[in-house]
N, C-alpha and C positions, 0 to 999 in steps of 0.2 A: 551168809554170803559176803555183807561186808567183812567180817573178821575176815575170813580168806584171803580179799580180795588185796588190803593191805598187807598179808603177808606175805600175798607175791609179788610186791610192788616192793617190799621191804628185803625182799631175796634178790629180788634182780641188782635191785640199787645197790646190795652190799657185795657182791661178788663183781660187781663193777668197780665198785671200791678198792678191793684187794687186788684187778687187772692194775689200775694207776697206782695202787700202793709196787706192787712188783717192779714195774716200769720207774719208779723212783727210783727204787732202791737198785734197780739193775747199774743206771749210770752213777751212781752215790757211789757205787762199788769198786769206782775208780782206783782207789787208792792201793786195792789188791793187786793191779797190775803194774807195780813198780817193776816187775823182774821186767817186763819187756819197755818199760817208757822207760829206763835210765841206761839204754843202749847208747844211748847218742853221748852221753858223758861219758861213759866207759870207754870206750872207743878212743887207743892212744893215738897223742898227737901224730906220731908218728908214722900209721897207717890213715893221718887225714879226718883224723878226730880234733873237734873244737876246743877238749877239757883235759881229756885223758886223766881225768880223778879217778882215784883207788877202790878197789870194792869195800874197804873200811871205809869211806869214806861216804861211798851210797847207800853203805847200810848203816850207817846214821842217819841217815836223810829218812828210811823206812821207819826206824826208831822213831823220830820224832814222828811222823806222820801218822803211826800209831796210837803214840802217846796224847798227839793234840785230838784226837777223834776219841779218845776216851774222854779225853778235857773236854770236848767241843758237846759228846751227848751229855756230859754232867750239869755244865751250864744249858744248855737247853733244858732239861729237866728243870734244872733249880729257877727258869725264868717263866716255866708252862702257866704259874698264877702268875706272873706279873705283867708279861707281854701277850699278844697275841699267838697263834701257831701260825698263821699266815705272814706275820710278820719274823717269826723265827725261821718260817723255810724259805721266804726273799733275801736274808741274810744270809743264809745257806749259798743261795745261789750267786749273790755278788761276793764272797768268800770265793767259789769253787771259781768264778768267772776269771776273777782279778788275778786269783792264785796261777790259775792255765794261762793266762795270758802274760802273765808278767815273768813265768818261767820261760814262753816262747822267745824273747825279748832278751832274754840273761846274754850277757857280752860274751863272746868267747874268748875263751881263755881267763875267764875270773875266777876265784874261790868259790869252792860250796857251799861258801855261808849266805849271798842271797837265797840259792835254793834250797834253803832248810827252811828260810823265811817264806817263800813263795807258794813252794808244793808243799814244803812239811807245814810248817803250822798254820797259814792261812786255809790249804785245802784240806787239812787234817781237822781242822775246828768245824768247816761248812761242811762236811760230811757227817759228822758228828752231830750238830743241828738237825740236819736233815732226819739223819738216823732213827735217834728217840722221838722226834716227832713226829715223822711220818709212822711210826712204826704204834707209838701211842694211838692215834687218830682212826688208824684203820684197823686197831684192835679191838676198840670201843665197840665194831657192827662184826664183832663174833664172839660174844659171851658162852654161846654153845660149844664152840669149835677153836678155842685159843690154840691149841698144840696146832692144825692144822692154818689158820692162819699165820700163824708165826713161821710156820717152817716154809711156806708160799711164800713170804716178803723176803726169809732169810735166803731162802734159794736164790730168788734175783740177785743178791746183792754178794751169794758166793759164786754167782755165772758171771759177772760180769768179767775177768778174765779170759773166758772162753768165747764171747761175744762181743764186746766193745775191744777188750784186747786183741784178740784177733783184726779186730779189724784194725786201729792203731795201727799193730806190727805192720802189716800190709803197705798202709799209707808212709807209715817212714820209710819203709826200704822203697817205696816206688819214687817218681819223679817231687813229689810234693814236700818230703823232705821232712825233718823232724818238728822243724819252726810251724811248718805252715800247721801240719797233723795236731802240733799243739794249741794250735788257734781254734781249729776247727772243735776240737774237745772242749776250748773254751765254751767254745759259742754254745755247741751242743748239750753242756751241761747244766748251762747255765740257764737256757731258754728253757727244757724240762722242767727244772726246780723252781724254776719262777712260775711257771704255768703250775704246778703243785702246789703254790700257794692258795691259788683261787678254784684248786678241785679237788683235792684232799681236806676233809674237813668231818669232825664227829656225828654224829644220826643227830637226828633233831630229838628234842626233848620228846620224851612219849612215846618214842618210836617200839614196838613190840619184836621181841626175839623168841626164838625158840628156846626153852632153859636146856643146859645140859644134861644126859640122861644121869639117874645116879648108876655108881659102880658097887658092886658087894663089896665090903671092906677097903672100900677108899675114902679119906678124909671129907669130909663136906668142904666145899670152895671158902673164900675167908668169909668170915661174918660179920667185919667190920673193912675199913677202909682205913690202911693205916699210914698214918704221916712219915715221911721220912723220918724224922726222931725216933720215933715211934718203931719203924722197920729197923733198923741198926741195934738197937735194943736186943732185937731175941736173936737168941741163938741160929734159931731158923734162917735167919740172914747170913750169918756170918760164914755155919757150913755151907749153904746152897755157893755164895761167894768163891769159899774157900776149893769146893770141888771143881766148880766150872775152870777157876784160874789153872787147875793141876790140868785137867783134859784139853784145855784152850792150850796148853806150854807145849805138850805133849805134842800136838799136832803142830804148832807151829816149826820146834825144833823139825820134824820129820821132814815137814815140808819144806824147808830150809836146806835140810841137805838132801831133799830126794834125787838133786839132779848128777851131784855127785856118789851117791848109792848104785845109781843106774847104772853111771860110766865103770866105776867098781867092779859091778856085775858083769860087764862088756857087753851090756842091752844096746840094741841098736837103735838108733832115735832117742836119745831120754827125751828131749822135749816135747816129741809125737807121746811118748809114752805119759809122761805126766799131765798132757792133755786131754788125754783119754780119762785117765784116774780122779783127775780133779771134779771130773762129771760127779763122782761119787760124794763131794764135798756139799754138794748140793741137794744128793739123795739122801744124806745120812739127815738134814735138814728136816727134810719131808716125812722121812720114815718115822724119826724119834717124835717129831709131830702131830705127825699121826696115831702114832700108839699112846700119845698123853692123851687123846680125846678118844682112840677106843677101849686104852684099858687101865685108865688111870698110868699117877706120879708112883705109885711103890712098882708095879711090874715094870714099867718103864726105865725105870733107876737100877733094876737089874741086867735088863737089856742094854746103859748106856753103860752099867758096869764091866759086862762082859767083853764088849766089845773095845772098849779103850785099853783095857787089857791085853785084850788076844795081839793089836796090832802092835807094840812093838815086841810080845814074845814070838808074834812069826818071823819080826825083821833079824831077830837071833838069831832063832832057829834057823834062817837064809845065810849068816852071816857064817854061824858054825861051819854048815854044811857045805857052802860054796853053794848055792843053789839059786838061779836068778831067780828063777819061776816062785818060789817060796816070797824070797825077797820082794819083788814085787806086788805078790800076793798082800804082804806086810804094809809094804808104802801104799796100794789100796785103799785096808784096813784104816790106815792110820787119817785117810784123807777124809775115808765115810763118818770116822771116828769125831776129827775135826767136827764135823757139820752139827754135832749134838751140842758143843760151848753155848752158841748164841742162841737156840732155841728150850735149852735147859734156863737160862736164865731170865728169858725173856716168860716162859712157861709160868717160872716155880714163883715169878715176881708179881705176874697178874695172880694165880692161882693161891699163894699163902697173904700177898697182902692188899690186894682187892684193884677195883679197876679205879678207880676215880685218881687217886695217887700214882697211876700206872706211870705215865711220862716219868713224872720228878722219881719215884723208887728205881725207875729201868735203868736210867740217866746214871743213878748210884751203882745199879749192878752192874752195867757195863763197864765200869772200871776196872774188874777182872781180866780183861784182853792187856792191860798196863804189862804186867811181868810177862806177858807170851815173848812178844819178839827180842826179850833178854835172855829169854829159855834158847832160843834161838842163837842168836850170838857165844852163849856159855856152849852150846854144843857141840858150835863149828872149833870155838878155841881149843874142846877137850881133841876133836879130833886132829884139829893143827898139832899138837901137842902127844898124843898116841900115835897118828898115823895109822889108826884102828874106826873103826865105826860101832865095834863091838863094844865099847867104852860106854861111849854116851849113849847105847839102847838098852844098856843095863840099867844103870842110870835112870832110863826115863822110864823101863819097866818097874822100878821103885819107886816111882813118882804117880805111873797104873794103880800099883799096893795101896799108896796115900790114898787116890781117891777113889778107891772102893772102898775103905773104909769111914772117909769120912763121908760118902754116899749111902752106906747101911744106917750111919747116925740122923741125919737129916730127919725131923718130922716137922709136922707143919706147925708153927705157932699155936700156943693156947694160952698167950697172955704179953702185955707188957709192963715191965716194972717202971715205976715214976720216981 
């Protein structure tokens, strides 16, 4: 009766866990919503905009903001033994705080080089902090159920577009104005992550889990705990790496040009429309996470194979055909497609190289997101450049090809060389 009685005390506590892990990550997810917070620079002087900067220009700003949040979980990883985690998510939060605030604040009429400074790589590093650590922390109380906690935290943090942006967009276009909506974010973001410092935090030592059931011909979990040195070493790193970056590009390109695809198609609303589809970025999170913990990492890798696949051969086959409904169907695909990048890696990182190293190895694989948003860029220029969309979804359908094949090679570690 005691053994039970801890274990219902141990279930409650941990799925409370992953409520405040979710809720972290929902506002951390900030940075997703640049397409609607960089309205107010876009916006020419002319029609009574403060900036009137170029969309080369704010899409550099996405670049780096990218780029420093891959930087931002690497360092956090590489500081998990040296520092605190409570002290790495209070710097998360005066990062995200200072960054929101001091873009509200930006002169008008100056260059976008303070705001590469401010939102790209201040709040691009404290979301990044946040990220691998919160996501570490609350991995730790689901040893059973990794695919399914992962795809829980990663959802929050691919919703946060549909629910903090939503609300943003609201607040700037109403009385309150872009300044003030960017205070408020401050404030908001800030106080969340701070408070995560002191409620987000690993099981206490001894605490008992359920083990995961075994699968008929599925690898056994790792059997050691491997150091960063260590992990870069096998090969097993370097494919799991090497696929997630090919699926993460894939959808980013898509997503980049979904809004022009739509208009293409002469869909009515693209924005209503990509906001419906984006839901799917969040499911494909859930789903692919759920099928690592019901039916193992080899069936799962066919399922994320098929499906990164199918999405841009149906945006062709729309593209061939003249067919919105197809097309549509494709940009979908490609969004649910998306949701598998962060949860394959976050999965294959606990699963082939053990949990205790979990932070500092994740820290290392989330680096793969680096080349997404350049996938992106290379395939608005192929289309500036064709005047086609059919180009660059060939293209990324050969880039499908790569990582199904480098997803049939993947196995799990059975050694490292010294």
């Amino acid at each position: 009766m005691q053994y039970d009685a801890v274990m219902k005390i141990n279930q409650a506590e941990r799925w409370l866990r992953l409520f405040f892990g979710f809720t972290v990550l929902l506002f951390a997810g900030i940075i997703y919503v640049w397409s609607l917070l960089n309205q107010p620079f876009a916006l020419p002087v002319s029609d009574g905009g403060e900036f009137g900067w170029s969309t080369a220009q704010l899409s550099l700003n996405y670049t780096i903001t990218i780029v420093c949040f891959c930087l931002g979980g690497f360092a956090g990883g590489m500081l998990s033994g040296k520092i605190s985690s409570r002290a790495r998510v209070l710097a998360a939060a005066a990062l995200l705080f200072f960054g929101f605030l001091l873009t509200s604040r930006l002169p008008a009429g100056s260059s976008p080089v303070p705001l590469y400074f401010t939102y790209g790589v201040m709040s691009g590093l404290g979301v990044g902090f946040a990220f691998t650590t919160v996501i570490g922390l609350t991995a730790a109380w689901f040893p059973d159920k990794k695919g399914l906690c992962s795809g829980v935290l990663l959802t929050g943090f691919g919703l946060t577009s549909l629910i903090i942006g939503s609300a943003a967009d609201a607040m700037m276009r109403s009385a309150l104005g872009w300044r003030t909506t960017y205070l408020i974010l401050s404030v908001a973001i800030g106080v969340v992550l701070a408070a995560a410092a002191f409620i987000v935090r690993p099981p206490r030592e001894g605490t008992l889990f359920p083990q995961p059931p075994e699968k008929p011909g599925e690898p056994p979990a790792a059997g050691r705990d491997y150091t960063a040195g260590e992990m870069i070493k096998t090969s097993a790193f370097w494919l799991v790496f090497s696929e997630v970056a090919l699926v993460a590009a894939i959808g980013s390109a898509a997503i980049a040009l979904a809004k022009d695809i739509l208009t293409e198609f002469n869909v009515g609303s693209p924005a209503a429309v990509i906001g419906v589809i984006s839901v799917l970025n969040g499911a494909g999170r859930l789903a692919s996470g759920a099928l690592f913990d019901r039916v193992g990492t080899r069936k799962t890798k066919f399922f994320i194979s098929a499906f990164t696949l199918a999405a841009p051969v149906v945006i062709v086959i729309g593209i061939l055909s003249g067919s919105a409904p197809v097309g549509v169907v494709g940009l979908a695909l490609c969004y649910f497609s998306y949701g598998f990048a962060p949860t394959i890696s976050s999965v294959f990182t606990s699963g082939f190289f053990g949990a205790r190293g979990f932070t500092r190895n994740f820290g290392i694989m989330n680096l793969i997101l680096v080349p997404a948003p350049f996938a992106a860029t290379l395939s608005g220029a192929i289309y500036q450049s064709t005047r086609s969309f059919l180009v660059p979804f060939l293209i990324l359908t050969g880039v499908a090809v790569a990582a199904l094949l480098v997803n049939l090679a993947i196995k799990e570690p059975e050694g490292v060389s010294h």
